[in-house]
ROTI-346392 format. One record per residue: y, x, z of N, C-alpha, C, O in turn; residue in one letter; chain. Coordinates in Angstrom, 1 decimal, padded with zeros to 4 digits, always signed. Layout:
// residues N
n_yy->Y, n_xx->X, n_zz->Z, ca_yy->Y, ca_xx->X, ca_zz->Z, c_yy->Y, c_xx->X, c_zz->Z, o_yy->Y, o_xx->X, o_zz->Z, type->A, mol->A
...
//
This chain:
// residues 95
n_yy->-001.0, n_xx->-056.6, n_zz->+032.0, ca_yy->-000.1, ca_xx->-055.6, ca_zz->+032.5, c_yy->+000.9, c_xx->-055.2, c_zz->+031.4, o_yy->+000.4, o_xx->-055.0, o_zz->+030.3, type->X, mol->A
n_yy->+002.2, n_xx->-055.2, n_zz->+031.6, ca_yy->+002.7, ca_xx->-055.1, ca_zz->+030.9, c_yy->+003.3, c_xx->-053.9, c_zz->+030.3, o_yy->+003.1, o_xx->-053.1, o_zz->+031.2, type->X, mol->A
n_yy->+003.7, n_xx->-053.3, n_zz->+029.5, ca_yy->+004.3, ca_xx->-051.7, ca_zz->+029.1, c_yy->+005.6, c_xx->-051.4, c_zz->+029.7, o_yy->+006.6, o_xx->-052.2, o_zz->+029.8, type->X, mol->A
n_yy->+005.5, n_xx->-050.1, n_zz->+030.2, ca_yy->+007.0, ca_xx->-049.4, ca_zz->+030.5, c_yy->+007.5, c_xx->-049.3, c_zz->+029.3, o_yy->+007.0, o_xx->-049.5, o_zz->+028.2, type->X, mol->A
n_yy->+008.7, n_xx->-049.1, n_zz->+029.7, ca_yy->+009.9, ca_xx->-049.2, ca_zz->+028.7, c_yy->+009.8, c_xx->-047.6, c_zz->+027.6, o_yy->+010.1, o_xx->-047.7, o_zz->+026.4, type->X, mol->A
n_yy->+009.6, n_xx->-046.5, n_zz->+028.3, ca_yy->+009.1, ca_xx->-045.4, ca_zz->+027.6, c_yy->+008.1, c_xx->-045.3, c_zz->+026.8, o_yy->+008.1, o_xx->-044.9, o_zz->+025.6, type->X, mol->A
n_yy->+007.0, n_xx->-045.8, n_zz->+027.5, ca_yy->+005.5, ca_xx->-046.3, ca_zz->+026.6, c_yy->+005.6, c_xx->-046.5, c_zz->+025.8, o_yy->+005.2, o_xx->-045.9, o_zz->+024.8, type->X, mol->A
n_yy->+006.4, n_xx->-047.9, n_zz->+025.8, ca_yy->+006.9, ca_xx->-048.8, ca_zz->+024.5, c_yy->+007.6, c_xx->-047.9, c_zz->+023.3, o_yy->+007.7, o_xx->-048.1, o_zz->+022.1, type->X, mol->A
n_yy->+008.2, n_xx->-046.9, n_zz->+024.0, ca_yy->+009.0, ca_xx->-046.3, ca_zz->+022.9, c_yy->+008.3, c_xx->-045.1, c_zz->+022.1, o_yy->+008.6, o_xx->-044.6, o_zz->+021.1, type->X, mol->A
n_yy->+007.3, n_xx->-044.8, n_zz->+022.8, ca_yy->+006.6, ca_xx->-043.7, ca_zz->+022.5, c_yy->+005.4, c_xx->-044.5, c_zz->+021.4, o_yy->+005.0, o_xx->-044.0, o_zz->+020.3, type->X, mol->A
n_yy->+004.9, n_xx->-045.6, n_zz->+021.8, ca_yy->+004.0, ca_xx->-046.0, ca_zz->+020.6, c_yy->+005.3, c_xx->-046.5, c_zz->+019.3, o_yy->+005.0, o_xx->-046.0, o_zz->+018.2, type->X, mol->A
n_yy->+006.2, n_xx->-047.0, n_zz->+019.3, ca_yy->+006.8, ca_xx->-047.3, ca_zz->+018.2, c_yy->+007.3, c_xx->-046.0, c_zz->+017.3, o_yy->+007.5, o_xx->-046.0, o_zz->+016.1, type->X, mol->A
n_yy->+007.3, n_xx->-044.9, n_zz->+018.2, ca_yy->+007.5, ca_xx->-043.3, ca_zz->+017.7, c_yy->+006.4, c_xx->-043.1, c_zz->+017.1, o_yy->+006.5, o_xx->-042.8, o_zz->+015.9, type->X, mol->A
n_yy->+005.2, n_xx->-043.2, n_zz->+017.5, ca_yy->+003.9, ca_xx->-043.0, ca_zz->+016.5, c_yy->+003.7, c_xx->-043.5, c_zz->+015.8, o_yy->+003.3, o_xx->-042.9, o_zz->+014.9, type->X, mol->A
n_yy->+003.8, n_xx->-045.2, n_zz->+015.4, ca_yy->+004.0, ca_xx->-046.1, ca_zz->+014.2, c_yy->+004.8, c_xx->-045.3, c_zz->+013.2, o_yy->+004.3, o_xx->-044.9, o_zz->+012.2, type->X, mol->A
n_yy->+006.1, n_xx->-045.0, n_zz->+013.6, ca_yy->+006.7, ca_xx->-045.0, ca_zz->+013.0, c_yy->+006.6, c_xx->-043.3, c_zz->+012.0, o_yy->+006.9, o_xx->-043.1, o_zz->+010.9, type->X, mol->A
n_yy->+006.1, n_xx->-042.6, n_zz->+013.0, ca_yy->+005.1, ca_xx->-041.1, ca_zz->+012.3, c_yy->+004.1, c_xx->-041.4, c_zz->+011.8, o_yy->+003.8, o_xx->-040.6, o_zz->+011.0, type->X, mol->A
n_yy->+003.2, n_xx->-042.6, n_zz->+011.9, ca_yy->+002.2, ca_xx->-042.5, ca_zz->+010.8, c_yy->+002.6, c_xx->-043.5, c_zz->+009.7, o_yy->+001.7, o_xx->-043.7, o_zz->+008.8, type->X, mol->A
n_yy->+003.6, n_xx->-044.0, n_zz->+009.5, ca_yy->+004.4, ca_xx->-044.8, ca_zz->+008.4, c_yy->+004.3, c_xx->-043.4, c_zz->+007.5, o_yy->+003.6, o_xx->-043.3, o_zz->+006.5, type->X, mol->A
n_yy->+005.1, n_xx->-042.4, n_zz->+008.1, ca_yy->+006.1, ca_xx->-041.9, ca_zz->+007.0, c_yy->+004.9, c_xx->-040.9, c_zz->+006.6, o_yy->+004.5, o_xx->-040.7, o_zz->+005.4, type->X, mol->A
n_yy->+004.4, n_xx->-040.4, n_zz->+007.6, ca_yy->+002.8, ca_xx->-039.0, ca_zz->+006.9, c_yy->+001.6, c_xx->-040.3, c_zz->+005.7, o_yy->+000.6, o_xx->-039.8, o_zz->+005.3, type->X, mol->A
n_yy->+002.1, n_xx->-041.5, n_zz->+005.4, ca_yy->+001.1, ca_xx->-042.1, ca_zz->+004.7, c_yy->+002.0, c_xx->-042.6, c_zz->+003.9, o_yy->+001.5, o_xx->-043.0, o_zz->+002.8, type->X, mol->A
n_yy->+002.9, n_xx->-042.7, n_zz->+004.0, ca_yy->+004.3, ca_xx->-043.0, ca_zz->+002.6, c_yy->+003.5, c_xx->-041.8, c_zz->+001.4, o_yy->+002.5, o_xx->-041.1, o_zz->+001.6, type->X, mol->A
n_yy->+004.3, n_xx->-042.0, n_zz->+000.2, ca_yy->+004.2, ca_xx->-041.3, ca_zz->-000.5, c_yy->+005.6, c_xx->-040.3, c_zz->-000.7, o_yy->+006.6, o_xx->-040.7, o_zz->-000.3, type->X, mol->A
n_yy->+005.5, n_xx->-039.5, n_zz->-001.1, ca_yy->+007.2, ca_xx->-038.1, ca_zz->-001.4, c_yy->+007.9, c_xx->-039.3, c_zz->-002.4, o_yy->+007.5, o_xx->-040.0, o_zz->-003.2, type->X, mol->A
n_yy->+009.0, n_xx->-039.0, n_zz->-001.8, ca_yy->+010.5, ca_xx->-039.6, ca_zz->-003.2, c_yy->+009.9, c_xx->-039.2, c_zz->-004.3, o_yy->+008.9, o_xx->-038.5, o_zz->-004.2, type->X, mol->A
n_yy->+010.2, n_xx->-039.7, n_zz->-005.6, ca_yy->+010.1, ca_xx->-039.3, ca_zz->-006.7, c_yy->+010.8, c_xx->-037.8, c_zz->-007.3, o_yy->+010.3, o_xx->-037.1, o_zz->-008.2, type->X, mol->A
n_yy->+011.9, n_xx->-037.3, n_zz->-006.5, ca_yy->+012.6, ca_xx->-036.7, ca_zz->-007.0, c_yy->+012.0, c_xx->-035.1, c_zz->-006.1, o_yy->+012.5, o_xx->-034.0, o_zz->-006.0, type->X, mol->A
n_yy->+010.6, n_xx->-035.8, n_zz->-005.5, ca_yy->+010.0, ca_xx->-034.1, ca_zz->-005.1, c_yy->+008.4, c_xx->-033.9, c_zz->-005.7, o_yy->+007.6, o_xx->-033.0, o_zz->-005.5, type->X, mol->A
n_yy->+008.1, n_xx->-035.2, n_zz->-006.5, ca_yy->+006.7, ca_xx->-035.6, ca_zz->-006.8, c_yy->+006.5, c_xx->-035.4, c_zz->-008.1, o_yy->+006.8, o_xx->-034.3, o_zz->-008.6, type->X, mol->A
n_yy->+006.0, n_xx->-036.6, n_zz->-009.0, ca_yy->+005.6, ca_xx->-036.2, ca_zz->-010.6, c_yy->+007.5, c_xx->-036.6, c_zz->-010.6, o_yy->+007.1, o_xx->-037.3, o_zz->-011.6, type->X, mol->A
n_yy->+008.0, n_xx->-036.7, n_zz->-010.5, ca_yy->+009.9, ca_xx->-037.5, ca_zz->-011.3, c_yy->+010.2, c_xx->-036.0, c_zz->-011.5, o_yy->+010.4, o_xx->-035.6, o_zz->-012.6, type->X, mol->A
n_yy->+010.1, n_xx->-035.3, n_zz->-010.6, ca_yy->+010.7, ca_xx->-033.7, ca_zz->-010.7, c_yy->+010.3, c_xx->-033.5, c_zz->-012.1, o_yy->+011.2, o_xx->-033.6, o_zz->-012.9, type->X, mol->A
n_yy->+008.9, n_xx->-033.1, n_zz->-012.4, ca_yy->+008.6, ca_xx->-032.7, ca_zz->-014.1, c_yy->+009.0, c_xx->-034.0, c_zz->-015.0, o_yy->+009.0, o_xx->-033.8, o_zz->-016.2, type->X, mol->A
n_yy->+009.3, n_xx->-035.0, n_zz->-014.7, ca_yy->+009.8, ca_xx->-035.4, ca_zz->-016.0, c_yy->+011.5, c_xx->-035.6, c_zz->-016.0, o_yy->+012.2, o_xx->-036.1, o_zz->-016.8, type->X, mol->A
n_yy->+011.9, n_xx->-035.1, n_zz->-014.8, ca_yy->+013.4, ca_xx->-034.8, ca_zz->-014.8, c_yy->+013.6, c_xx->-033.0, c_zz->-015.3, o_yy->+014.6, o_xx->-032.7, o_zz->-015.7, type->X, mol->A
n_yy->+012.9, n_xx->-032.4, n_zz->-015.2, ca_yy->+013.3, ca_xx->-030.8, ca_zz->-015.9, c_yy->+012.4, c_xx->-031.0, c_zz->-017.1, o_yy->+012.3, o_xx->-029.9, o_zz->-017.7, type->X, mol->A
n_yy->+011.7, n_xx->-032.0, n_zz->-018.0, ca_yy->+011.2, ca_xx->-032.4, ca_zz->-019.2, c_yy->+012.3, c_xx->-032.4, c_zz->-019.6, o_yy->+012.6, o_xx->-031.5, o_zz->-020.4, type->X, mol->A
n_yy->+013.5, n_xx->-033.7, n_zz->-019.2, ca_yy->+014.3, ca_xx->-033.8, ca_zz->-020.2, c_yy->+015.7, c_xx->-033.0, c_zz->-020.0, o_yy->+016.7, o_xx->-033.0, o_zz->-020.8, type->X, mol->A
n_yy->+015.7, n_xx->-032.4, n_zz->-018.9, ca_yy->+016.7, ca_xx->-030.9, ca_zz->-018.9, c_yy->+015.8, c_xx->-030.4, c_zz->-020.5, o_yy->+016.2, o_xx->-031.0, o_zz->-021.5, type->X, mol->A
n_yy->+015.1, n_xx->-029.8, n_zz->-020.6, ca_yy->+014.6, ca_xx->-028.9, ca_zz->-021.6, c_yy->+015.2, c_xx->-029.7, c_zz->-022.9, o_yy->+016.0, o_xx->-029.3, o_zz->-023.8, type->X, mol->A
n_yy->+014.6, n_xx->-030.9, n_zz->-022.8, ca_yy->+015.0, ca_xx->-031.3, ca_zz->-024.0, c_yy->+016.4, c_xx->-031.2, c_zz->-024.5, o_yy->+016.6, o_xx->-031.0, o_zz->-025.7, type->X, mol->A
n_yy->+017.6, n_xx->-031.3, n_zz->-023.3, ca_yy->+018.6, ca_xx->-031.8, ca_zz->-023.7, c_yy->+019.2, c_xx->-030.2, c_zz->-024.2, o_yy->+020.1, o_xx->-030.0, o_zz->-025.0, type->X, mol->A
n_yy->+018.4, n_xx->-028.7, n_zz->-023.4, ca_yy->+018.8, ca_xx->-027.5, ca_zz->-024.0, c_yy->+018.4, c_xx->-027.6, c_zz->-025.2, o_yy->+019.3, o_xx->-027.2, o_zz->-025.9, type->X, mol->A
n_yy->+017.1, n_xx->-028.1, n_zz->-025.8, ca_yy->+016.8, ca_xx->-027.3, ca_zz->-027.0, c_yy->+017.4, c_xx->-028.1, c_zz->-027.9, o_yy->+017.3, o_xx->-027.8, o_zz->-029.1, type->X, mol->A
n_yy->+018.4, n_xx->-029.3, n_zz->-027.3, ca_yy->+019.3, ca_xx->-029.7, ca_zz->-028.8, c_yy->+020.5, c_xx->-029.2, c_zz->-028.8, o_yy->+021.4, o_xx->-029.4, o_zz->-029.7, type->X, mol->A
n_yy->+020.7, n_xx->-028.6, n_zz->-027.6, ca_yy->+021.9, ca_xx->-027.9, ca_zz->-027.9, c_yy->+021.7, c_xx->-026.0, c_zz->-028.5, o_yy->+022.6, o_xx->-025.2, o_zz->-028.7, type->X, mol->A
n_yy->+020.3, n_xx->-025.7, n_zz->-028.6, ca_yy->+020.3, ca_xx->-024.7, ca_zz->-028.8, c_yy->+019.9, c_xx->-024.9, c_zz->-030.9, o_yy->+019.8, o_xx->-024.0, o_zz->-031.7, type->X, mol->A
n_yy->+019.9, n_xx->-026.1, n_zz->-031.0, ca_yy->+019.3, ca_xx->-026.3, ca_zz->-032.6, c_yy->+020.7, c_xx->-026.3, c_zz->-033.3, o_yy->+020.8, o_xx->-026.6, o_zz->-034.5, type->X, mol->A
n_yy->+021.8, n_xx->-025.9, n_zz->-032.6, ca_yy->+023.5, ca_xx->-026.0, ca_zz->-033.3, c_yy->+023.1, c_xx->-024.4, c_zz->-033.5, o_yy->+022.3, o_xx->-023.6, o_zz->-033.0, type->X, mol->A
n_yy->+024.0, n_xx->-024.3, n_zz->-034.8, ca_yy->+024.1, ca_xx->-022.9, ca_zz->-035.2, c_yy->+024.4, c_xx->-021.7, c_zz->-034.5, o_yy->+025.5, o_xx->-021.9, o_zz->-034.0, type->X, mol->A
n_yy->+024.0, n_xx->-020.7, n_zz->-034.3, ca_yy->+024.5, ca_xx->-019.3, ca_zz->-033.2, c_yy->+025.5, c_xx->-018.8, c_zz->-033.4, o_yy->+025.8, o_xx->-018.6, o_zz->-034.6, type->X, mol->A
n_yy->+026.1, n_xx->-018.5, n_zz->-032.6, ca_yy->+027.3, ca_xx->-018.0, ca_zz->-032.7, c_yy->+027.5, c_xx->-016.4, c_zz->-032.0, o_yy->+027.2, o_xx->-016.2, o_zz->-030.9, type->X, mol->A
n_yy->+027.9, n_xx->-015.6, n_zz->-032.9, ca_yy->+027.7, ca_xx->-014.3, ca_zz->-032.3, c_yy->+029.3, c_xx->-013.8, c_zz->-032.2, o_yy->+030.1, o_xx->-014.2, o_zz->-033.0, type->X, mol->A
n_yy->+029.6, n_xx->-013.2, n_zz->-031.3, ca_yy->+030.4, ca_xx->-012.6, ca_zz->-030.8, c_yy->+031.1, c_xx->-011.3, c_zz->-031.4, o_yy->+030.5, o_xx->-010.3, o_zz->-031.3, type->X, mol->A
n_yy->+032.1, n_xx->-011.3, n_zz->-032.0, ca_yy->+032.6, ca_xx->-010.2, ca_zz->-033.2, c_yy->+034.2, c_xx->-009.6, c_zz->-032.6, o_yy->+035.2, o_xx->-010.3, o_zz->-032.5, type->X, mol->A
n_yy->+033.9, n_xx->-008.2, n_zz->-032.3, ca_yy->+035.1, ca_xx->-007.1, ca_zz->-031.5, c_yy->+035.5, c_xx->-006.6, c_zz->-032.9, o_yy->+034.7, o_xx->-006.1, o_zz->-033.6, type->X, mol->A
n_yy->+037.2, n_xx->-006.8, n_zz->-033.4, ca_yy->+037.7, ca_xx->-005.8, ca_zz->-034.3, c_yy->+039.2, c_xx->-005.7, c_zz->-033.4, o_yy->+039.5, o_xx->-006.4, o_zz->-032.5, type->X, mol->A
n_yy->+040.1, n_xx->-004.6, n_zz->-034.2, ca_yy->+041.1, ca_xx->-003.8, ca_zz->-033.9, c_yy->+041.8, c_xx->-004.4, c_zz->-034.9, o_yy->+041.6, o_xx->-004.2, o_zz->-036.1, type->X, mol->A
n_yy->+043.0, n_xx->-005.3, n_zz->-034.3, ca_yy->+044.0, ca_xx->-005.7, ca_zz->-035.2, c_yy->+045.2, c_xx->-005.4, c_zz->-035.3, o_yy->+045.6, o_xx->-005.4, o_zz->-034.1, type->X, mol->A
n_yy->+046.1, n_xx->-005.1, n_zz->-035.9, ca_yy->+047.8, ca_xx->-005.3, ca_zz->-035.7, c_yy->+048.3, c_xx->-006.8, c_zz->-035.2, o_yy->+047.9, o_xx->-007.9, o_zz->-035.5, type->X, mol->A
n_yy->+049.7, n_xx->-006.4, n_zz->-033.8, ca_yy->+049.4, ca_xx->-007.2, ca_zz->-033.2, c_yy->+050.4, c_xx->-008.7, c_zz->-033.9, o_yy->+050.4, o_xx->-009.9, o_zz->-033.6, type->X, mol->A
n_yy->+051.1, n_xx->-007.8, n_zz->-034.7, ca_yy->+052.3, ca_xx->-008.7, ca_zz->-035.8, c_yy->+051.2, c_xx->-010.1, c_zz->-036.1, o_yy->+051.3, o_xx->-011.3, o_zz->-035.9, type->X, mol->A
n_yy->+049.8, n_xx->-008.9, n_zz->-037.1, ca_yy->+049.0, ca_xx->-010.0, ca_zz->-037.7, c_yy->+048.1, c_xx->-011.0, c_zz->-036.6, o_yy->+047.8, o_xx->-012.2, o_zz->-037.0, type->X, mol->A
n_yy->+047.7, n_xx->-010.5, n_zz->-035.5, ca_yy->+047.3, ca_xx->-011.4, ca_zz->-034.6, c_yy->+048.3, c_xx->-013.0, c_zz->-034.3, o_yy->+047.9, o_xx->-014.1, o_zz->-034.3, type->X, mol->A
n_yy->+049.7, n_xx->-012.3, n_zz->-033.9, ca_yy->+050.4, ca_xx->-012.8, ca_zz->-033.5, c_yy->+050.1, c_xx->-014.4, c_zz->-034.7, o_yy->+049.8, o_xx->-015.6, o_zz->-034.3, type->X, mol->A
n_yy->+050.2, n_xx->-014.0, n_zz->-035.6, ca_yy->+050.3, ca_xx->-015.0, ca_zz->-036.8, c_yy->+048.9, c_xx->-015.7, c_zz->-036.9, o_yy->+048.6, o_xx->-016.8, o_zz->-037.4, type->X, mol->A
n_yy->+048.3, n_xx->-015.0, n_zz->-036.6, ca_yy->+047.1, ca_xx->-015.7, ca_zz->-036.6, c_yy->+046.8, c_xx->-016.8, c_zz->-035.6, o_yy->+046.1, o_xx->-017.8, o_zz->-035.8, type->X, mol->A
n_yy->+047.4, n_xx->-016.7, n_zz->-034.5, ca_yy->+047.3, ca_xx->-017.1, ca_zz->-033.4, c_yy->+048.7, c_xx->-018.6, c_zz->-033.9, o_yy->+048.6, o_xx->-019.7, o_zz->-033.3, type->X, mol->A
n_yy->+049.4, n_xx->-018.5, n_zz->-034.7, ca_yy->+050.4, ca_xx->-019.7, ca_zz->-034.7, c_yy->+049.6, c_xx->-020.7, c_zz->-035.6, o_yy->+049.7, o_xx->-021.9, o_zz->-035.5, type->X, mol->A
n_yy->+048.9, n_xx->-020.1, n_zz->-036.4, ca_yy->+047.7, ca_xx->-020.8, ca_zz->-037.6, c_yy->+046.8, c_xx->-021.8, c_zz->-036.9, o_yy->+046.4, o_xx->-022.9, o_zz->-037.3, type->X, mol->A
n_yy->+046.6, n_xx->-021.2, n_zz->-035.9, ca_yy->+045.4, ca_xx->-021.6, ca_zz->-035.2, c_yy->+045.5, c_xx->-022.7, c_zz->-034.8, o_yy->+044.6, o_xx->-023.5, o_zz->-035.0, type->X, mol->A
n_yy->+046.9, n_xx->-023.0, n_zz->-033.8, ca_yy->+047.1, ca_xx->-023.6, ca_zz->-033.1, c_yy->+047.5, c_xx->-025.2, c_zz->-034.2, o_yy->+047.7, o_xx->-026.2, o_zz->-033.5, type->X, mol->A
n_yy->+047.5, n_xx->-025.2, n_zz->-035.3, ca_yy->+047.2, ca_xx->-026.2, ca_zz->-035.9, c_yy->+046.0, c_xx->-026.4, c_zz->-036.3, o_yy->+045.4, o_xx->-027.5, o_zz->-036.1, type->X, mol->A
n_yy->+045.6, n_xx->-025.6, n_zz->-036.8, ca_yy->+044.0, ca_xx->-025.4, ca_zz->-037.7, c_yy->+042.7, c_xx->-026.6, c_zz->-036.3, o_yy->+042.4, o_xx->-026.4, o_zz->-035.1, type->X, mol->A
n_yy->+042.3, n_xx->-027.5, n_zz->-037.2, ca_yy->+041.2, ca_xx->-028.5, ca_zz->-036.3, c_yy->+039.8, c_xx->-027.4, c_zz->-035.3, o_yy->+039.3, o_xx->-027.7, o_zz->-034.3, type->X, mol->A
n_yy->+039.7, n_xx->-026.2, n_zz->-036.2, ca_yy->+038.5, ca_xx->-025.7, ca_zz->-035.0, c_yy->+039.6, c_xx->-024.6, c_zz->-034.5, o_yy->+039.0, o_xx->-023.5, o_zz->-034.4, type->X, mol->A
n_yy->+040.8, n_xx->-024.4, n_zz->-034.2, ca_yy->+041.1, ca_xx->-023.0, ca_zz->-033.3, c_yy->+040.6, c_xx->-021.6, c_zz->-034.3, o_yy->+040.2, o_xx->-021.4, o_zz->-035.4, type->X, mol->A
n_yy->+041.2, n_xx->-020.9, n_zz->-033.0, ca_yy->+040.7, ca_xx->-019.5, ca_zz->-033.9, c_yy->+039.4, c_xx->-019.4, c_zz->-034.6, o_yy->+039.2, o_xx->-018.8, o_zz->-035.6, type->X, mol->A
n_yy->+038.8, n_xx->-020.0, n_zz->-033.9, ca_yy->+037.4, ca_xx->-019.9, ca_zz->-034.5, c_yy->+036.9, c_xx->-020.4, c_zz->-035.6, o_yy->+036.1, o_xx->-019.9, o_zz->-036.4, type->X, mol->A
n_yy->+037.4, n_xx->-021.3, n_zz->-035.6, ca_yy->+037.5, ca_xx->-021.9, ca_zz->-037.5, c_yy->+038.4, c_xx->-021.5, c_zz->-038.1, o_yy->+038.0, o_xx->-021.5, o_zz->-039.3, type->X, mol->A
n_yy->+039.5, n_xx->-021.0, n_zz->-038.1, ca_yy->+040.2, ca_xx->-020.3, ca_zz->-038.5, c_yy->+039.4, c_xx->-018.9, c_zz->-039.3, o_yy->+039.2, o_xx->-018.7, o_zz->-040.5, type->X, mol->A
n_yy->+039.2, n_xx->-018.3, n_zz->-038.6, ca_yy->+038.9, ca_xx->-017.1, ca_zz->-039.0, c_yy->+037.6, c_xx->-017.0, c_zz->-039.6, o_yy->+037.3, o_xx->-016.1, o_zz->-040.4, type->X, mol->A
n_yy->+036.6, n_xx->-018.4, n_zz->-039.0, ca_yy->+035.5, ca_xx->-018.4, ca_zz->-039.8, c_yy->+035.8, c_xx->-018.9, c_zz->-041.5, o_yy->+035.1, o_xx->-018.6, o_zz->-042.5, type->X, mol->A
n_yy->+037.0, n_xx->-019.6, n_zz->-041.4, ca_yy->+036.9, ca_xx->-019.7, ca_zz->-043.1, c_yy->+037.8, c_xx->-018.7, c_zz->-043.9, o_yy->+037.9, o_xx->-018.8, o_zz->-045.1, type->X, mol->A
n_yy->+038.4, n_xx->-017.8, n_zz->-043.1, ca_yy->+039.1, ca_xx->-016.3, ca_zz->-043.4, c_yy->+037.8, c_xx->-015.7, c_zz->-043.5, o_yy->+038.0, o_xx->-014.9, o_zz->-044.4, type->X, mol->A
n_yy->+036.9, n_xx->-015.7, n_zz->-043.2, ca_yy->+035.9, ca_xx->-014.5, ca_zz->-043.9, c_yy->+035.1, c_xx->-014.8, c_zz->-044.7, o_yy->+034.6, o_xx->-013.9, o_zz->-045.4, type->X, mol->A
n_yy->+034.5, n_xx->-016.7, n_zz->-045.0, ca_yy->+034.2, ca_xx->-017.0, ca_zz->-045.9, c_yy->+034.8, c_xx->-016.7, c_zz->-047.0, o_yy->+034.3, o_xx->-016.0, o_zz->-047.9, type->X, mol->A
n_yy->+036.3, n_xx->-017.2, n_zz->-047.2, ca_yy->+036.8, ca_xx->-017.0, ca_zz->-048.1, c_yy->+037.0, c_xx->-015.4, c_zz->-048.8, o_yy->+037.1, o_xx->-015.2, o_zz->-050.1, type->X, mol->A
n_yy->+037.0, n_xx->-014.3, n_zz->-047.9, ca_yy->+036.8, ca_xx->-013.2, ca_zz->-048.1, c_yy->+036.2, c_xx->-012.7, c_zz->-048.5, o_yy->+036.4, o_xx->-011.7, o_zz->-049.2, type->X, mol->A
n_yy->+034.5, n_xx->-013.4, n_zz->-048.1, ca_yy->+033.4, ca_xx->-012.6, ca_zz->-049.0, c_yy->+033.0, c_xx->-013.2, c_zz->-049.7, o_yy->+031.9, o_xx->-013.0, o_zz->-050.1, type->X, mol->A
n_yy->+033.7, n_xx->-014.4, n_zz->-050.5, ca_yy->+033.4, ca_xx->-015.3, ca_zz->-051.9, c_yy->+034.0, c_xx->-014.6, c_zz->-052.8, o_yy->+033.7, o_xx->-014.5, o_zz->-054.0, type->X, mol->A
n_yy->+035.3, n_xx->-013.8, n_zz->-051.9, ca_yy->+035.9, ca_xx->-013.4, ca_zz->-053.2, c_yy->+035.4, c_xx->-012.1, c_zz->-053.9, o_yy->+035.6, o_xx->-011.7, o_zz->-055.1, type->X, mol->A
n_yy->+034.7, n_xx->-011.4, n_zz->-052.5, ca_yy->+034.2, ca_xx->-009.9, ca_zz->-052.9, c_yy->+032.9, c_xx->-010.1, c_zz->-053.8, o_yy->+032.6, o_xx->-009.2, o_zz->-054.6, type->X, mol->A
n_yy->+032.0, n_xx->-011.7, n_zz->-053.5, ca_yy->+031.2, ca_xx->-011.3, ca_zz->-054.4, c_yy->+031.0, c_xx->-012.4, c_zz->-055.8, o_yy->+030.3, o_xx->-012.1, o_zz->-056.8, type->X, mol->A
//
């Protein structure tokens, strides 16, 4: 006796449902997840092993900003190297 054409479709539907409930999860929902946020962590904590940098509000004249700001724009780190070897040099000299 042969299968209707629906039959037929409905057992290849259940093949095909007990394939995937006996597969195993992607990697990327199973153990790969922890060793993919393993090396997220890692890749922060070498970026967190660079020196800190803290955030410094002062009140300037805007003549001397101005100039500060033309320095900069040569100077290899920007303002920020800029000014960080402006205060080195400032407090070598005070002590």
């Amino acid at each position: 006796m042969s299968m209707k054409r629906t039959d037929l479709e409905k057992k290849l539907a259940k093949k095909l449902d007990g394939r995937l409930k006996s597969s195993l999860p992607p990697q990327r929902f199973a153990q790969g997840a922890a060793v993919a946020a393993a090396q997220e962590e890692r890749k922060a904590s070498k970026k967190e092993a660079a020196p800190k940098l803290v955030p410094l509000a002062c009140r300037l004249p805007a003549d001397l900003v101005a100039r500060l700001r033309e320095r900069a724009v040569a100077h290899e780190g920007g303002i920020h190297g800029l000014m960080t070897e402006a205060a080195e040099a400032w407090l070598s000299k005070k002590a």
